[in-house]
C-alpha positions as CSV (number, residue, x, y, z in Angstrom):
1,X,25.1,81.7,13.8
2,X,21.5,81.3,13.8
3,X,22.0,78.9,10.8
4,X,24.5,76.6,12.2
5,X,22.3,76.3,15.2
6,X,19.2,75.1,13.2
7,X,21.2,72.7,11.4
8,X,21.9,70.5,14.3
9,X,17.9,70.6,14.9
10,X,17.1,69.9,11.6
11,X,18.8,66.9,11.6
12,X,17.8,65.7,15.0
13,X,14.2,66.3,14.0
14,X,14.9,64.3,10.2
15,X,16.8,61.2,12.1
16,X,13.5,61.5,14.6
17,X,11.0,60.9,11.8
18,X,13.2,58.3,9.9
19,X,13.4,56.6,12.9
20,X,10.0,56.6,13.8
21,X,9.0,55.5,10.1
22,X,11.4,52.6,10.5
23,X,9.4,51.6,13.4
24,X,6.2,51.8,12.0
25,X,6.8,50.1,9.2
26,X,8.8,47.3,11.0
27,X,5.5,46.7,13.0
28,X,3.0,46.8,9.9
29,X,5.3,44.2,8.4
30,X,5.4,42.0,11.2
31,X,1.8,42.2,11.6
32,X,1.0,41.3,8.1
33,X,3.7,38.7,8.6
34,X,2.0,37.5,11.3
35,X,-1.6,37.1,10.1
36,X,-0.4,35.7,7.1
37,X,1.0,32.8,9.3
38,X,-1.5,32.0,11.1
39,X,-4.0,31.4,8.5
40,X,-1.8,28.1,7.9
41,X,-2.5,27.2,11.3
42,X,-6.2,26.5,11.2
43,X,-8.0,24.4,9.1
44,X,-11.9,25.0,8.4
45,X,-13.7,21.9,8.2
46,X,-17.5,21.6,7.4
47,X,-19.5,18.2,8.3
48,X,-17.5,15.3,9.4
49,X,-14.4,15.3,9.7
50,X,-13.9,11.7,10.2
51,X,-16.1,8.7,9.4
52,X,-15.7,4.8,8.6
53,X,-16.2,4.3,4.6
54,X,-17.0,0.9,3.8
55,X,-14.5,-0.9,1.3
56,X,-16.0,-1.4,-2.5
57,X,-13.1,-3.4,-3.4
58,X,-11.6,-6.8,-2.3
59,X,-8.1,-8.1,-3.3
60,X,-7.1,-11.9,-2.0
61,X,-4.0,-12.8,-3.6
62,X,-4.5,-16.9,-2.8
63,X,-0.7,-17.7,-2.8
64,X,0.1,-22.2,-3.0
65,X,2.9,-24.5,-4.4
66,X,3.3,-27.8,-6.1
67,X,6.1,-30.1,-6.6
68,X,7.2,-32.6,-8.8
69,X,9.9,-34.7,-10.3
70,X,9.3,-34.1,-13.7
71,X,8.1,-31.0,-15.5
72,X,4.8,-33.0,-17.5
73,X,3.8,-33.9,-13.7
74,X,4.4,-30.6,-12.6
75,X,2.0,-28.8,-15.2
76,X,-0.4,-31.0,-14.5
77,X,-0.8,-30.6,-11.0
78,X,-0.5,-26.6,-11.9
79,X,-3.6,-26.7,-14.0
80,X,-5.5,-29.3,-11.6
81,X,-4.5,-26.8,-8.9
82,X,-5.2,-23.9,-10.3
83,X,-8.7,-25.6,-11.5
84,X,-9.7,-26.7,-8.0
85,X,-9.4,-22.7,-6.7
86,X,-10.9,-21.8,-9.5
87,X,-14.1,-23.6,-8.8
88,X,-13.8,-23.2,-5.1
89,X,-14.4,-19.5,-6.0
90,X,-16.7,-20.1,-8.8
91,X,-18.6,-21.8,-6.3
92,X,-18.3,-19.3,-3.5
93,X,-20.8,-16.9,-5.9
94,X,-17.6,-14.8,-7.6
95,X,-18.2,-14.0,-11.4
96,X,-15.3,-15.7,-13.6
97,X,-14.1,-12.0,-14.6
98,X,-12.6,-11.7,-10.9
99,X,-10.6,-14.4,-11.0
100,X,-7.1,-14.0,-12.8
101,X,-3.6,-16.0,-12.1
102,X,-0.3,-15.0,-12.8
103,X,2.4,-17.4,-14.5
104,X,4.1,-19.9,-12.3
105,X,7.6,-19.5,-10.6
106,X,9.4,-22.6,-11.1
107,X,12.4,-23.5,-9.4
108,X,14.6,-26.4,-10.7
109,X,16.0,-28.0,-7.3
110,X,19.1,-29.3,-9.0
111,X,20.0,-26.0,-11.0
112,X,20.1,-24.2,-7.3
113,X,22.3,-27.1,-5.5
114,X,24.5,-26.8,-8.1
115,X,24.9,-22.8,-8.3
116,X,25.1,-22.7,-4.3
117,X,27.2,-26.2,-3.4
118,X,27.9,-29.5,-4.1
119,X,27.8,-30.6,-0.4
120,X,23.8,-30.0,-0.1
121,X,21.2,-33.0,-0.2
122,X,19.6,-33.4,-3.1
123,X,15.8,-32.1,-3.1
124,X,12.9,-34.5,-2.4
125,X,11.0,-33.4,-5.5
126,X,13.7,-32.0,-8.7
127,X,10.7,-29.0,-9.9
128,X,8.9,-27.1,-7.5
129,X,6.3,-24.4,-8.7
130,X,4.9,-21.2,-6.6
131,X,1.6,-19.9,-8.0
132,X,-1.1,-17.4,-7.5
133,X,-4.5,-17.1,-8.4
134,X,-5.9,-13.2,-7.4
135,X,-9.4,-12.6,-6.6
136,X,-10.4,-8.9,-7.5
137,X,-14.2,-8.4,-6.4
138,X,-16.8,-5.8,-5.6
139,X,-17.8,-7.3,-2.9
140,X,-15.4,-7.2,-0.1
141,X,-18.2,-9.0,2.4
142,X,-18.2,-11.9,0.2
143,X,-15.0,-12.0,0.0
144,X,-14.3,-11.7,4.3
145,X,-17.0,-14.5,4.6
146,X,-15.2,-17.2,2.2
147,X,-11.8,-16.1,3.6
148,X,-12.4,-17.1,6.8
149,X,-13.7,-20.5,5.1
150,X,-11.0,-21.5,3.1
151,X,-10.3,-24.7,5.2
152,X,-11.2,-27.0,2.2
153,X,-8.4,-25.9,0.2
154,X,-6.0,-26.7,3.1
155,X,-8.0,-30.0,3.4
156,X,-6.9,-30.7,-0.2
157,X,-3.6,-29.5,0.7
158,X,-3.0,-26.8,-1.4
159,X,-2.7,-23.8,1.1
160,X,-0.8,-24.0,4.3
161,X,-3.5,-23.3,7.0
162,X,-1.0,-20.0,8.1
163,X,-1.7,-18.3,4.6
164,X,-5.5,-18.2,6.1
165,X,-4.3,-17.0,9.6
166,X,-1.8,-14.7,7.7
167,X,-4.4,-12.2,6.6
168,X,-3.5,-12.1,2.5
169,X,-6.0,-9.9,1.5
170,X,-6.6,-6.0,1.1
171,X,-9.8,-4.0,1.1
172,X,-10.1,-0.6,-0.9
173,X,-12.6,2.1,-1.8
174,X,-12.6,3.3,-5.0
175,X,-13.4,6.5,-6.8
């Protein structure tokens, strides 16, 4: 008798201790849990943690059109266009090696009547061309101060004044 009484001890006293070590390690996992969470919660940050950086590099994409009736008119005023914005930079103090232009987009007035209707008017001028000349300088001071005078270009009626108002140009720091 004194054996089947201990056994129901025994066993009250091993659930007791598996219990308890059930707890115990439930709460040192949820504390290491726990830590280990909130250490993505903080960031350490030593000096500034904000600032203005000034731009080292200026992009102006200077976007303009020309139109003609016939394509031997039309690459000439590309190339007397593209000259004249070409030296207005030249002359605004950027280097040659800052200036590049892509190829023109030409549009053929007649080809596009034709593919959308017949019942449109027929264009003014047959070719029309969209071209771009980029400015890429170190210098994005320079490059704000002739921005905001670009008026002679729009005198000479390449550049709509709203591609001045429009903001077309980027600013980045490098490196």
């Amino acid at each position: 008798m004194s054996q089947n009484s201990s056994r129901p001890m025994a066993a009250f006293v091993l659930g007791l201790f598996i219990a308890l070590g059930l707890a115990a390690a439930a709460w040192i996992l949820g504390n290491a849990l726990k830590s280990s969470r909130s250490s993505e919660r903080f960031v350490t940050v030593k000096g500034l943690s904000e600032r203005e950086v000034p731009a080292d590099l200026a992009i102006w994409p200077i976007r303009f059109n020309v139109a003609a009736n016939d394509l031997a008119s039309l690459q000439e005023q590309i190339s007397a266009s593209r000259s004249i914005v070409r030296q207005f930079l030249i002359d605004s103090g950027f280097k040659e090696e800052d200036i590049s232009v892509s190829p023109p987009q030409i549009t053929d007035a007649d080809a596009v009547s034709h593919a959308e209707s017949d019942e449109r008017k027929p264009a003014a001028l047959r070719y029309s061309a969209s071209l771009t000349t980029l400015l890429r300088s170190p210098h994005p001071d320079g490059v704000r101060k002739r921005w905001r005078r670009a008026m002679p270009l729009c005198k000479r009626a390449l550049l709509s004044p709203e591609v001045i108002t429009r903001r077309a140009r980027s600013f980045y720091l490098q490196g």
